[in-house]
N, C-alpha and C positions, 0 to 999 in steps of 0.2 A: 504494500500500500504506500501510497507517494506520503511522505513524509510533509510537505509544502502545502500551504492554506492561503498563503497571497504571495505576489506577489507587487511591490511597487516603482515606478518605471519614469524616470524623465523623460520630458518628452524631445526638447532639442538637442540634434547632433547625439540622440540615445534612441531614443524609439526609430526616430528617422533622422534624417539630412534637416538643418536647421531651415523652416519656411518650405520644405518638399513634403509629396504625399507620401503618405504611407504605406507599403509596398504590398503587391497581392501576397507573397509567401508570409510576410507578418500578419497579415489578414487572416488570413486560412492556421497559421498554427494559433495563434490568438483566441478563437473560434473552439479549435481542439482543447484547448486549456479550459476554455469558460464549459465547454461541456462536458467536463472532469470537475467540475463543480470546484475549480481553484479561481479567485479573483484575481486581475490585473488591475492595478490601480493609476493612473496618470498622475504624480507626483511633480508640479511645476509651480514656476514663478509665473508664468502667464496667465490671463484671467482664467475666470471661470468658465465664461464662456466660450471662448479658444480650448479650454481644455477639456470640455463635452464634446466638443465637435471631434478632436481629437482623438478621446475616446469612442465614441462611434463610427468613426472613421477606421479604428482599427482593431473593431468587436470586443471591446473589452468589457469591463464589470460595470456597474451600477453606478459606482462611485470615482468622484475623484477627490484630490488633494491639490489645491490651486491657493495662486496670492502667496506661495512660498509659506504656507503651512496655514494660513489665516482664513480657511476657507478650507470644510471637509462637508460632502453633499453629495446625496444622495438624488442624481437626479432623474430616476424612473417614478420617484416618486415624492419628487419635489422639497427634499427633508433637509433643514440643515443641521447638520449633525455637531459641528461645533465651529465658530465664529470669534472672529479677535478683531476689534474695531479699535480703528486712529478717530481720538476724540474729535470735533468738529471743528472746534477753535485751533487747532493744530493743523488739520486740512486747509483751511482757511487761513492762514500767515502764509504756510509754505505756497499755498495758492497767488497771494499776493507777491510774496518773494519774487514767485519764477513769472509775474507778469511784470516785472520794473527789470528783468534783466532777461526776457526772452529766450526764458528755456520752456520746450514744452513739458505738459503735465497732462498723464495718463492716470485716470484714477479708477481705480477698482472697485465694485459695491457687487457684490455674487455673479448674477449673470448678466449684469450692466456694466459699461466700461462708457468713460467720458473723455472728453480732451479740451485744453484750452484752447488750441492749435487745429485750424483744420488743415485735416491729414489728407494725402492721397488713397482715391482708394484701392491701391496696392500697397500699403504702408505695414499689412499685416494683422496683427495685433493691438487694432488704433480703436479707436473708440468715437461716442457719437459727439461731437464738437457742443460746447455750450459758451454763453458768454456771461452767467448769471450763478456766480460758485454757489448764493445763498438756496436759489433754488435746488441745487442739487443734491446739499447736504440736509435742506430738509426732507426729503423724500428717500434718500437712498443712504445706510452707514457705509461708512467706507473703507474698503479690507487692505487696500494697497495703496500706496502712491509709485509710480515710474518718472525719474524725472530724466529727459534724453536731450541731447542739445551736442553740438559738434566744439563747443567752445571749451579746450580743455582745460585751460588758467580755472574758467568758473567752477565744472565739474568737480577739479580737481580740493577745491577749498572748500566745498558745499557740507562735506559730513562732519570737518573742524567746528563749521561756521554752526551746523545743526545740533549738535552734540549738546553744547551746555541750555540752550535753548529750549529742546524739546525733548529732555530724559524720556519722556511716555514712547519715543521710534524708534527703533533702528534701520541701519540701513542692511536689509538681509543679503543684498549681491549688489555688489557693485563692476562695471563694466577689467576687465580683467587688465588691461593696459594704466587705467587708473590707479589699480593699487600693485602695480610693478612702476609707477611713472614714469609711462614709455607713452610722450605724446605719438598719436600715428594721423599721419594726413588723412584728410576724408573720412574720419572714424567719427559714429555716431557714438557720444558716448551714456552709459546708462547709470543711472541706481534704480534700485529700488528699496522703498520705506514700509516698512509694517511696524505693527504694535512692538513695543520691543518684550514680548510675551511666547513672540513665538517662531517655529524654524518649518524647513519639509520634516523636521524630524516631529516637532512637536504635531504636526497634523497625522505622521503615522501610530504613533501612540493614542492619539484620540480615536483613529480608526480601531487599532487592535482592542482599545478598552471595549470598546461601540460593536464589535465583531466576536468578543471574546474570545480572537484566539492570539495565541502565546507569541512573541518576537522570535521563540523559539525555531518556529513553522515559517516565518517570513523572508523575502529575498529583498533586498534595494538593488536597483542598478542606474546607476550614473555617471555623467563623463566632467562634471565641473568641480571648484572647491567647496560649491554651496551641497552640495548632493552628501559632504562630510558627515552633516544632521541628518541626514537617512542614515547611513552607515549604522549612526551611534544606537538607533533602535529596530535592527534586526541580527540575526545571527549568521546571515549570508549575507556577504556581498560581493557585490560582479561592478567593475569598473567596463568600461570600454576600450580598446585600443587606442586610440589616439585619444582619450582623453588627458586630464591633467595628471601631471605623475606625483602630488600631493596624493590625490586620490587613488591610483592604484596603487599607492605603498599604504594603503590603508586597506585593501583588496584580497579576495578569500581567491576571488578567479580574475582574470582577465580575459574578455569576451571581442572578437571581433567588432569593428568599426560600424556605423548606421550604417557608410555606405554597402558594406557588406551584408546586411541584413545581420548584425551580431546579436540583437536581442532575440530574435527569432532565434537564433539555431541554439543560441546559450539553454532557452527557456525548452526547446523541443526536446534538447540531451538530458537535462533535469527530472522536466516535468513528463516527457512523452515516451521517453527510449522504449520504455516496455507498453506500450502501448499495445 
């Protein structure tokens, strides 16, 4: 009997190629997993609703884990399973901030996403444009903030600058070039803020409590430094090939590349061989 009860998966440059679909062999062993009655779970920093799509995009479980841990849901049936909100008045400065120095702001609320900035729409992961922050925060709590901007000098002072100001955030991932201080031409650069309450790891723990079963049974698999906070609450973990090598020196396996289809074949040896 398969010893494994979930599994949970990021989703860029891990599940797939970052911004590419999801490939039919992932599809199909995905499929075989979910009807072995073992869960796949989408583990991201991306919304909520990017990360449903995702997930049915590539037949997976019920639930995901989104907003970098801030955000666990159930969406077959519309549950939110557990939630960590940036207070309002904190939304609202950092909102102001990035309109007096023109950085954009993605904000997350479960399966809504906003922008102060209107985006292209090939932008990806963008959100619906507003120009009226009070309106938003009254109707919608908000589980993430992303702030992206190509201006590195700004970026690069923005978490000094935030730090003593707004104890209630952290910045859960910030763009990777940023915290090596390796300005790059052309580079968009990212953060992102959430409650400082929680990780991907803290939203895997809420699922296993929620699921009742043990870290013991679980797998993470991830290619970045933020994917570390999965690590820390399961007993398997599978790095990627080219991911960072912080992270597979933290690594039980090392699994072929998205491009390769590595989640799939990692998961089919595991979970399928005796199939």
């Amino acid at each position: 009997m398969n010893k494994y009860k979930i599994v949970f998966v990021d989703i860029d440059d891990t599940l797939n190629v970052r911004n590419k679909p999801v490939s039919e062999n992932t599809k199909n062993v995905m499929s075989r997993i979910k009807d072995k009655n073992i869960f796949v779970v989408i583990n991201t920093g991306r919304s909520m609703k990017y990360a449903i799509e995702r997930s049915k995009m590539a037949n997976l479980s019920k639930y995901v884990v989104s907003s970098n841990g801030s955000e666990v849901y159930d969406y077959q049936n519309d549950k939110i399973i557990f939630s960590s909100i940036i207070p309002k008045e904190t939304v609202k400065k950092i909102y102001e901030y990035c309109q007096s120095v023109g950085v954009i702001m993605l904000i997350n609320s479960f399966n809504e996403k906003f922008s102060n900035t209107q985006l292209p729409d090939n932008y990806g992961d963008g959100g619906v444009y507003f120009e009226n922050i009070d309106e938003v925060l009254e109707k919608h709590p908000i589980t993430q903030i992303v702030l992206v901007s190509d201006n590195y000098d700004r970026m690069i002072v923005i978490p000094n600058l935030f730090k003593e100001k707004y104890p209630e955030i952290k910045f859960s991932y910030s763009s990777r070039s940023l915290l090596d201080n390796k300005r790059i031409k052309k580079e968009h650069y990212t953060h992102n803020i959430t409650a400082n309450n929680v990780s991907k790891g803290t939203g895997i723990a809420e699922l296993l409590d929620y699921l009742n079963i043990s870290s013991d049974d679980a797998i993470a698999i991830g290619d970045d430094y933020v994917d570390s906070t999965m690590f820390d609450m399961v007993k398997t973990k599978i790095a990627v090939a080219d991911g960072f090598n912080e992270l597979k020196e933290q690594a039980d396996i090392i699994c072929p590349s998205a491009k390769e289809d590595g989640v799939a074949k990692i998961l089919e040896k595991l979970l399928l061989e005796n199939e």
